[in-house]
N, CA, C and O atoms as a GROMACS GRO file, in nm:
protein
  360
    1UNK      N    1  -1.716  -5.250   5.143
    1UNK     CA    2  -1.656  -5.384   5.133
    1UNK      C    3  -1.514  -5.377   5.190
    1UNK      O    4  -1.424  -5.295   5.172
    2UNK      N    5  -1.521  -5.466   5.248
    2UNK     CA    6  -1.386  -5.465   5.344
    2UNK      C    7  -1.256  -5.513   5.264
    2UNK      O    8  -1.274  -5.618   5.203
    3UNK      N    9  -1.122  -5.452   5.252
    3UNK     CA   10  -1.003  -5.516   5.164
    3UNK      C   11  -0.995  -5.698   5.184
    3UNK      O   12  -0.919  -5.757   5.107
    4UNK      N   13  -1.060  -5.765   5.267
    4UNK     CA   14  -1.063  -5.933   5.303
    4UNK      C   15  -1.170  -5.933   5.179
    4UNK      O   16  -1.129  -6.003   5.086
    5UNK      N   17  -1.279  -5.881   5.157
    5UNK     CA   18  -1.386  -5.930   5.106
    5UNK      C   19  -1.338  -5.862   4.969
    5UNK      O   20  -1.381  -5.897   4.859
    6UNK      N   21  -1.287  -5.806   4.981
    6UNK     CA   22  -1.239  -5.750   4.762
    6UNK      C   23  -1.189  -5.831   4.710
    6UNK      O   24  -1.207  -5.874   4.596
    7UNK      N   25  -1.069  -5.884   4.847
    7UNK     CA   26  -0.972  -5.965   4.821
    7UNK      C   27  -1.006  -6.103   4.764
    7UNK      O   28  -0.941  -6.167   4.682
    8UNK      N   29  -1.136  -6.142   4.832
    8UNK     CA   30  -1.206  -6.278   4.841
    8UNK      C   31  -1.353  -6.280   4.669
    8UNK      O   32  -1.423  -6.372   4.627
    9UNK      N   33  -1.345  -6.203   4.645
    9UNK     CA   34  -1.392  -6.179   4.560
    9UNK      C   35  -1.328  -6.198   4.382
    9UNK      O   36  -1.344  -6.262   4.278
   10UNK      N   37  -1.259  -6.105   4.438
   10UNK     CA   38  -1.114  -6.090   4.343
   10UNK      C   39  -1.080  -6.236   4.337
   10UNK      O   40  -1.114  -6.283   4.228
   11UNK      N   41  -1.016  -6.338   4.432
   11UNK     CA   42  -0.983  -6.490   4.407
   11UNK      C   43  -1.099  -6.545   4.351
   11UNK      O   44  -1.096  -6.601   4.241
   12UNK      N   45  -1.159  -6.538   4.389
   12UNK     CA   46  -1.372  -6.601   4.337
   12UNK      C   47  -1.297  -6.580   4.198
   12UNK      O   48  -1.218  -6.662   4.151
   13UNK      N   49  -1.324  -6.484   4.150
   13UNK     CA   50  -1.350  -6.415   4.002
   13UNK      C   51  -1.214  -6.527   3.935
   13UNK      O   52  -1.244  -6.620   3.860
   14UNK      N   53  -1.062  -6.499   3.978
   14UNK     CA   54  -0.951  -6.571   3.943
   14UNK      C   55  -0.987  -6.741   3.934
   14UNK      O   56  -0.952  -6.811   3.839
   15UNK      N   57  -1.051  -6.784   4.035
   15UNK     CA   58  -1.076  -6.931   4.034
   15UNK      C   59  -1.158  -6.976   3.927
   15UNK      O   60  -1.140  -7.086   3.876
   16UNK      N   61  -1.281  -6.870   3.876
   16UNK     CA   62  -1.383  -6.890   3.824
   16UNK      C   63  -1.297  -6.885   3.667
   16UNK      O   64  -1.297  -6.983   3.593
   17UNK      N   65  -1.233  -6.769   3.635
   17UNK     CA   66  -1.182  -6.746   3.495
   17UNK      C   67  -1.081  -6.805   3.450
   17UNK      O   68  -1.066  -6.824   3.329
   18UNK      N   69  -0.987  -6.849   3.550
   18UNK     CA   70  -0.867  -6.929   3.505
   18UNK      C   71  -0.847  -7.023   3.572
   18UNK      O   72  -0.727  -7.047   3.561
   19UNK      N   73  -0.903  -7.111   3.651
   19UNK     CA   74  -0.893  -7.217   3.732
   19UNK      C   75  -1.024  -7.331   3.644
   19UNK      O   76  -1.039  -7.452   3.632
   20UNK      N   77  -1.115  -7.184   3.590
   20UNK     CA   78  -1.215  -7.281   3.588
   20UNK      C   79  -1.313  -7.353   3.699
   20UNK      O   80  -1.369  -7.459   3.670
   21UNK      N   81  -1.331  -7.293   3.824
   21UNK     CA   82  -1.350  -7.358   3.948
   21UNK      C   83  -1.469  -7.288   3.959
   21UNK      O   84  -1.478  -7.195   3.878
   22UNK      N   85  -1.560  -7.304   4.030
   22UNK     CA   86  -1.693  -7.234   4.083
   22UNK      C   87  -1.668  -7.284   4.238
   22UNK      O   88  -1.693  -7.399   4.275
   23UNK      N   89  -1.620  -7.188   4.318
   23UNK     CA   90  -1.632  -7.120   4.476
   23UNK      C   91  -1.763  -7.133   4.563
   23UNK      O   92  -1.794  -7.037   4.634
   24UNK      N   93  -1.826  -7.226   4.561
   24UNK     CA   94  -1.994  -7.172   4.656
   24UNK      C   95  -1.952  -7.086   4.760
   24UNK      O   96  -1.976  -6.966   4.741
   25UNK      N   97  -1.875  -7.130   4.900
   25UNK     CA   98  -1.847  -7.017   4.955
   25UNK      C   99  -1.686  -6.960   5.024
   25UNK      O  100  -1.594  -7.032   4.985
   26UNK      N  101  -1.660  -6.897   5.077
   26UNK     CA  102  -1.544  -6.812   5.148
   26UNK      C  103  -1.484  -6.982   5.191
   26UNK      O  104  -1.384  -7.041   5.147
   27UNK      N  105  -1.591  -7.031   5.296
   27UNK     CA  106  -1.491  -7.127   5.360
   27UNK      C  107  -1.507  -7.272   5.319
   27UNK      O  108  -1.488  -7.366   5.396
   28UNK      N  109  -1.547  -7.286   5.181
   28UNK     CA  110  -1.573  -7.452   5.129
   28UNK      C  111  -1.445  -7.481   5.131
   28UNK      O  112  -1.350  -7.408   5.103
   29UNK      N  113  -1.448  -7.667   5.188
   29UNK     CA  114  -1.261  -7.655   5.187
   29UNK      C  115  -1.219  -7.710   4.994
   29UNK      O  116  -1.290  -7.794   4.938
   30UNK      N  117  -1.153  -7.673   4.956
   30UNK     CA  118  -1.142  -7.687   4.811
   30UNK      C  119  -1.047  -7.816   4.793
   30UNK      O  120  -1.037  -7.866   4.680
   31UNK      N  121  -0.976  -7.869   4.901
   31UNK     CA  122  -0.881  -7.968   4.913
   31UNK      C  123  -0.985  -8.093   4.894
   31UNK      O  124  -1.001  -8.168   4.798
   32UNK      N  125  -1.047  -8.088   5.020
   32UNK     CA  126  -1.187  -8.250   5.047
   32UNK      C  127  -1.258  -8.222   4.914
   32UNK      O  128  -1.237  -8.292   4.815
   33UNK      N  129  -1.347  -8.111   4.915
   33UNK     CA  130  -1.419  -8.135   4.774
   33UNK      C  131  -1.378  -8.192   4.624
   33UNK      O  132  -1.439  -8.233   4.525
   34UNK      N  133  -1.238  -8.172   4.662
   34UNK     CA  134  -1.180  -8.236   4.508
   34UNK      C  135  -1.163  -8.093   4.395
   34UNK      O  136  -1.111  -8.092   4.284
   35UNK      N  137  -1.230  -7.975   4.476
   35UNK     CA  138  -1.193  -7.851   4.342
   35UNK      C  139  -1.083  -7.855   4.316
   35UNK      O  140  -1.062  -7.842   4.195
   36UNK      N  141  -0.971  -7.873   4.398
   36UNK     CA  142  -0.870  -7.818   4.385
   36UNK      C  143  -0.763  -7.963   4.376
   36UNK      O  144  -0.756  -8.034   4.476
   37UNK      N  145  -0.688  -7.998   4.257
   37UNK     CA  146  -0.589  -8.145   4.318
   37UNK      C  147  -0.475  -8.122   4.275
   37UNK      O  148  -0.482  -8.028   4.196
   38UNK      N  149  -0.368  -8.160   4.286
   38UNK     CA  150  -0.230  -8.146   4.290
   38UNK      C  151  -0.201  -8.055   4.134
   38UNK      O  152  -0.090  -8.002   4.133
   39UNK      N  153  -0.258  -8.040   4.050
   39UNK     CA  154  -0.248  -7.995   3.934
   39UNK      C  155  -0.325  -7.868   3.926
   39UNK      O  156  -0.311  -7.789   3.833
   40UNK      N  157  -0.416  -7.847   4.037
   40UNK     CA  158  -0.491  -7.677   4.017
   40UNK      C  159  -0.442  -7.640   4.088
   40UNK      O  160  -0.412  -7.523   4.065
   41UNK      N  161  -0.369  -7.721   4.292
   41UNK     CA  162  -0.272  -7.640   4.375
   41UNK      C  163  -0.165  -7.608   4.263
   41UNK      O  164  -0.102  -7.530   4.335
   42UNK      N  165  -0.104  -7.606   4.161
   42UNK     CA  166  -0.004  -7.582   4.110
   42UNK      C  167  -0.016  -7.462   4.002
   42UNK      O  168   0.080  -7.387   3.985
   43UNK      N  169  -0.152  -7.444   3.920
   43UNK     CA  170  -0.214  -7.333   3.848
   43UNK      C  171  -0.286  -7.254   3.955
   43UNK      O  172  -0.356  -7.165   3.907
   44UNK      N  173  -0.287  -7.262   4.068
   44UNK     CA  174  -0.330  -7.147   4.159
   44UNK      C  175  -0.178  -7.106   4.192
   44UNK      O  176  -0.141  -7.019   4.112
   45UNK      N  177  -0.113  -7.128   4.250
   45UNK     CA  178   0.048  -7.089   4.281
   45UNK      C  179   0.081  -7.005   4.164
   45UNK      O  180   0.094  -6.883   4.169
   46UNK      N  181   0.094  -7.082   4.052
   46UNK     CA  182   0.123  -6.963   3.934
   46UNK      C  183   0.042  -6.828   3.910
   46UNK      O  184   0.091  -6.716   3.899
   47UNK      N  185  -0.072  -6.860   3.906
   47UNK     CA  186  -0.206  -6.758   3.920
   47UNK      C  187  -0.147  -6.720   4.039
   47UNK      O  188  -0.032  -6.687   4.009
   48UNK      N  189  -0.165  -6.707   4.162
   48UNK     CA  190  -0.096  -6.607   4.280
   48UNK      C  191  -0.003  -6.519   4.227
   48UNK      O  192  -0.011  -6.399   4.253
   49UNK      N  193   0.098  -6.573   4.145
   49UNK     CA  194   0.229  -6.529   4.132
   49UNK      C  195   0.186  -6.439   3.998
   49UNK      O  196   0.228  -6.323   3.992
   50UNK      N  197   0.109  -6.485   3.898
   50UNK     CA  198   0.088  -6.385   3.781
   50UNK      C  199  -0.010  -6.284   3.831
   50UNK      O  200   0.033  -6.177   3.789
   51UNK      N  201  -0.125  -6.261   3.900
   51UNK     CA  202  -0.187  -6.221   3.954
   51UNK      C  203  -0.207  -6.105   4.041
   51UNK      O  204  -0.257  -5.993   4.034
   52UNK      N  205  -0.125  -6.208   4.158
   52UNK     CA  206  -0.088  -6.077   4.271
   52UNK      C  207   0.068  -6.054   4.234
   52UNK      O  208   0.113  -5.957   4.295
   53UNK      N  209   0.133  -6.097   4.177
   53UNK     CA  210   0.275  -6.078   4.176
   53UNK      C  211   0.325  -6.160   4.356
   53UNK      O  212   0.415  -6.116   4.428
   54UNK      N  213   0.250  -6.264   4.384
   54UNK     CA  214   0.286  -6.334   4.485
   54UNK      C  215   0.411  -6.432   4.510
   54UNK      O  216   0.415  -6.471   4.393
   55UNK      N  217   0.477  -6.476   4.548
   55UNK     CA  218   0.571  -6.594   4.487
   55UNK      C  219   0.561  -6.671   4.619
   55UNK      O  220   0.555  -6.616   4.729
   56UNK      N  221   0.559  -6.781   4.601
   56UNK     CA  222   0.521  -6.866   4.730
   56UNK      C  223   0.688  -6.973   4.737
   56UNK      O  224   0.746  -7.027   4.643
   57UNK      N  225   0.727  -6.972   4.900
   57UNK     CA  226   0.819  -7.106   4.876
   57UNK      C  227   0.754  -7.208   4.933
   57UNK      O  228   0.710  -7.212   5.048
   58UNK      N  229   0.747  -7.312   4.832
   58UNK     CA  230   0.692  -7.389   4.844
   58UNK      C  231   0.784  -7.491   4.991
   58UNK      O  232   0.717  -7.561   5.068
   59UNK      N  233   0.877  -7.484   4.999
   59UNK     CA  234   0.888  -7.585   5.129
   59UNK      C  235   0.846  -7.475   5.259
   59UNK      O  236   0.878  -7.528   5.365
   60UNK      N  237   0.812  -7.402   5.270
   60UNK     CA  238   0.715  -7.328   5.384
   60UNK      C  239   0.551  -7.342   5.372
   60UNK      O  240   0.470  -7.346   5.464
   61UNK      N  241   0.530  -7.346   5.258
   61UNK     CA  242   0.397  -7.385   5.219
   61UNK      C  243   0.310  -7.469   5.333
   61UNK      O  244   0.355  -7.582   5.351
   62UNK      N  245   0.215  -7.440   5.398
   62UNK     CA  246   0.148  -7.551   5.423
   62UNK      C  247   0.007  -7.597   5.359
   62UNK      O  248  -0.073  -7.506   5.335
   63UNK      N  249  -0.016  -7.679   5.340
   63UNK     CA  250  -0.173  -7.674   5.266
   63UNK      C  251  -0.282  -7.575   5.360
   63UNK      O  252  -0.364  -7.493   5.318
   64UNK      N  253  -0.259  -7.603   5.467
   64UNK     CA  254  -0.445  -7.566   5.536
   64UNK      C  255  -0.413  -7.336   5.442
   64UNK      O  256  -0.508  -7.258   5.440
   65UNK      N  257  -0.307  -7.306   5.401
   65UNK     CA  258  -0.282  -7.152   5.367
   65UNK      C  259  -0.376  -7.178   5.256
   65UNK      O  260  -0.455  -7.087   5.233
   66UNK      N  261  -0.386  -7.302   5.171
   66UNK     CA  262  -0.482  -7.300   5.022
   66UNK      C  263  -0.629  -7.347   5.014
   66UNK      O  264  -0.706  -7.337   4.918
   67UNK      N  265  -0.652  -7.403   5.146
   67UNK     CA  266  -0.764  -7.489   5.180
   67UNK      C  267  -0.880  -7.442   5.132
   67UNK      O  268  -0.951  -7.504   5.053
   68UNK      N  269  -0.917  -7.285   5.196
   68UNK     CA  270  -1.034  -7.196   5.122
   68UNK      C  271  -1.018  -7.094   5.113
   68UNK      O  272  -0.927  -7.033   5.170
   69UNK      N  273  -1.126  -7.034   5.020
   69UNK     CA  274  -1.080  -6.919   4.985
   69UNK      C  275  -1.056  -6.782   5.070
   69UNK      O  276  -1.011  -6.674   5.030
   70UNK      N  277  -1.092  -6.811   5.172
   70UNK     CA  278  -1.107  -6.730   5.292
   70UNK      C  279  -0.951  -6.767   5.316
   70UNK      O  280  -0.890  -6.704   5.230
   71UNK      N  281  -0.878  -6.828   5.380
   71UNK     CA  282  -0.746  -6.886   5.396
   71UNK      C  283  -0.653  -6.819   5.273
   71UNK      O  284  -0.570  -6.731   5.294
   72UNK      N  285  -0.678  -6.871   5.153
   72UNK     CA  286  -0.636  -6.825   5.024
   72UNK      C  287  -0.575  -6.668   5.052
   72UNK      O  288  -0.460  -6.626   5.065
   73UNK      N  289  -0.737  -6.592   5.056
   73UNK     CA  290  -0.710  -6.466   5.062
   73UNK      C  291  -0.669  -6.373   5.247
   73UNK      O  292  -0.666  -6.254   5.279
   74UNK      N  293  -0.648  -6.482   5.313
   74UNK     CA  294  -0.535  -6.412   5.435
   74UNK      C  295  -0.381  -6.434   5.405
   74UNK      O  296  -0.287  -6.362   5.439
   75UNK      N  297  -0.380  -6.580   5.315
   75UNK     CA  298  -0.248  -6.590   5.277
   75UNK      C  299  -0.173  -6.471   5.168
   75UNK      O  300  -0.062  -6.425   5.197
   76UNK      N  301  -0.245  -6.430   5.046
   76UNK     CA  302  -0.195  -6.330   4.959
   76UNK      C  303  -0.194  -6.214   5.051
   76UNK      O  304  -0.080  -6.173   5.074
   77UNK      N  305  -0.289  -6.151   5.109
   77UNK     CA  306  -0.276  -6.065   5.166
   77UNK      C  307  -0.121  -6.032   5.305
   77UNK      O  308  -0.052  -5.937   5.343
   78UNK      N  309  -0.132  -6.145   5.328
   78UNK     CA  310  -0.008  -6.139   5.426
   78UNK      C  311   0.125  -6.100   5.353
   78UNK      O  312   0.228  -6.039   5.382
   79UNK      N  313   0.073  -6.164   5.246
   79UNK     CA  314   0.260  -6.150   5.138
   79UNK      C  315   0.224  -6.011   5.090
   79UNK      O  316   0.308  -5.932   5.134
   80UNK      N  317   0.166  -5.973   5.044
   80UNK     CA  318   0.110  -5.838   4.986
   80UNK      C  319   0.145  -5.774   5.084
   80UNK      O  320   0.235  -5.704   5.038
   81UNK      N  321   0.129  -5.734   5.250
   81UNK     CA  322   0.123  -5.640   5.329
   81UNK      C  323   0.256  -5.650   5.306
   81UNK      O  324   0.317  -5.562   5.246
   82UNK      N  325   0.335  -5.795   5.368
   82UNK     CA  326   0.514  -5.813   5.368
   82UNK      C  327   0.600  -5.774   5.237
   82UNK      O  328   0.722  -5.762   5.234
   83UNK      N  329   0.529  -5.761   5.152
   83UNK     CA  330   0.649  -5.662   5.036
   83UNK      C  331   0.608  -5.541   5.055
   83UNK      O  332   0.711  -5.474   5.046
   84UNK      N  333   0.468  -5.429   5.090
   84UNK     CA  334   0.475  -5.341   5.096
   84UNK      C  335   0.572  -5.275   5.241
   84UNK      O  336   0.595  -5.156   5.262
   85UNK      N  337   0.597  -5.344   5.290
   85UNK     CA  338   0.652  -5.321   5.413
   85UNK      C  339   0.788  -5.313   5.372
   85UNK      O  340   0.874  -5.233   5.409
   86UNK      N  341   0.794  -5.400   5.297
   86UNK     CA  342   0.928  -5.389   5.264
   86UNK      C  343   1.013  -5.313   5.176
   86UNK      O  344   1.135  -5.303   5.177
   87UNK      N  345   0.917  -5.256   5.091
   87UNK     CA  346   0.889  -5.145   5.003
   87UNK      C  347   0.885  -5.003   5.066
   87UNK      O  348   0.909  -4.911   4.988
   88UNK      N  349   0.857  -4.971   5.199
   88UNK     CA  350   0.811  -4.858   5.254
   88UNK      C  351   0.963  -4.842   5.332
   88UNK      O  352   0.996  -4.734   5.379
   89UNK      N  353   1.042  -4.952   5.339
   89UNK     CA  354   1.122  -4.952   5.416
   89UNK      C  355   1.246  -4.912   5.341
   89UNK      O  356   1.341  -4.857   5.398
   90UNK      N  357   1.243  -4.955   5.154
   90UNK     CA  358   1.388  -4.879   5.087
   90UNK      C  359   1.382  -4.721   5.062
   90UNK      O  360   1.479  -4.662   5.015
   0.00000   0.00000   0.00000
């Protein structure tokens, strides 16, 4: 299993247990379907942040980064690679 697909799994499991959400797949958009509305984009952000230890700024934010979970999990992962980088670097 590839670190995208642990990764994507891993959010599955997070959406499912603390979002409360059921995922059908990687690329359902969660915005149109209605899973996701201004009040779960806001308990997923926290969940990122309790979670992965992610912290998002929100005026860089764009939605299509939360859209699906496939997206979801290129977005954590990007911040994840960018603190270890940054970590490797003190």
């Amino acid at each position: 299993m590839s670190v995208g697909a642990s990764l994507e799994t891993e959010l599955a499991a997070l959406f499912a247990d603390e979002l409360h959400v059921i995922v059908p797949s990687r690329e359902t958009d969660l915005l149109a379907t209605g899973r996701l509305d201004s009040v779960g984009l806001v308990e997923l952000l926290l969940q990122l942040e309790k979670h992965f230890g992610v912290r998002v700024d929100i005026e860089r934010l764009e939605l299509d980064q939360l859209r699906s979970l496939a997206a979801i999990a290129t977005f954590v992962a990007a911040r994840l690679r960018r603190r270890a980088e940054g970590a490797a670097a003190d």
